[in-house]
N, C-alpha and C positions, 0 to 999 in steps of 0.2 A: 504494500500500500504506500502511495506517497498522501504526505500532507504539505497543503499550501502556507505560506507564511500568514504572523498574523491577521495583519487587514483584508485576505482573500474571504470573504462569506459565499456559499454556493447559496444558489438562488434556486425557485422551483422548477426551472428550466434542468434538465443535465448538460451538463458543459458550459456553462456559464457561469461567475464567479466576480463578485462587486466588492471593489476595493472602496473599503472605510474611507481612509485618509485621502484620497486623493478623488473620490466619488466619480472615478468611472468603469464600465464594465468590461470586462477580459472576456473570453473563450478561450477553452483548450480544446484542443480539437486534436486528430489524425496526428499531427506528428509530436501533438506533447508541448507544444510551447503557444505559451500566454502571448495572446494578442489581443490589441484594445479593440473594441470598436466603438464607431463615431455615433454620438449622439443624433438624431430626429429632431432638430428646431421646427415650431410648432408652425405652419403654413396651412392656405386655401386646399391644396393638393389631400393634405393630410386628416383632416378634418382636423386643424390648431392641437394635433398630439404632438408632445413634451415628451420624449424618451427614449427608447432602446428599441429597435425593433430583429427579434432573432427569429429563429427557425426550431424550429418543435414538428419532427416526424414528417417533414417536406409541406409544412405547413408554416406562414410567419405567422407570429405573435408578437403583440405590444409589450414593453415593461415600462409602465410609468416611473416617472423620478419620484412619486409617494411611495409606491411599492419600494424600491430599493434602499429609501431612505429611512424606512420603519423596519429595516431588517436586522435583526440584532445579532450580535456575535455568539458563534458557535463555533463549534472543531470540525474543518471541511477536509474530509478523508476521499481519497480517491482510488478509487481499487486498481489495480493493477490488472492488465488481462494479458495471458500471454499466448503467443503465436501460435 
């Protein structure tokens, strides 16, 4: 199993992981390494959503900056799969 550093909290997405201190969200994906992605400024396009938008099962889904911001610290374990 690996564990992420402290400010990594997973979220209820898998693979996705919101850093405390610096309030933006990572993915791990396929090769293992943390990557940001960029927030959703709220626009006509978008119907004025504020947030993250990832992918859940080849579906996207919203993450509001409430949601992430009420997320309180926990121990985010990451199981190991092997080949």
């Amino acid at each position: 199993m690996v564990t992420l550093p402290k400010p990594f909290i997973s979220i209820s997405y898998p693979g996705y992981f919101w850093n405390t201190e610096t309030k933006t969200l990572f993915t791990l994906k396929g090769a293992g390494v943390l990557r940001q992605l960029t927030i959703s400024k709220p626009s006509h396009f978008n119907h004025y959503f504020s947030g993250y938008v990832v992918s859940h099962h080849g579906y996207r889904r919203k993450v509001s900056m409430e949601y992430l911001n009420s997320l309180k610290d926990h121990h985010s374990v990451i199981p190991m799969i092997k080949p």
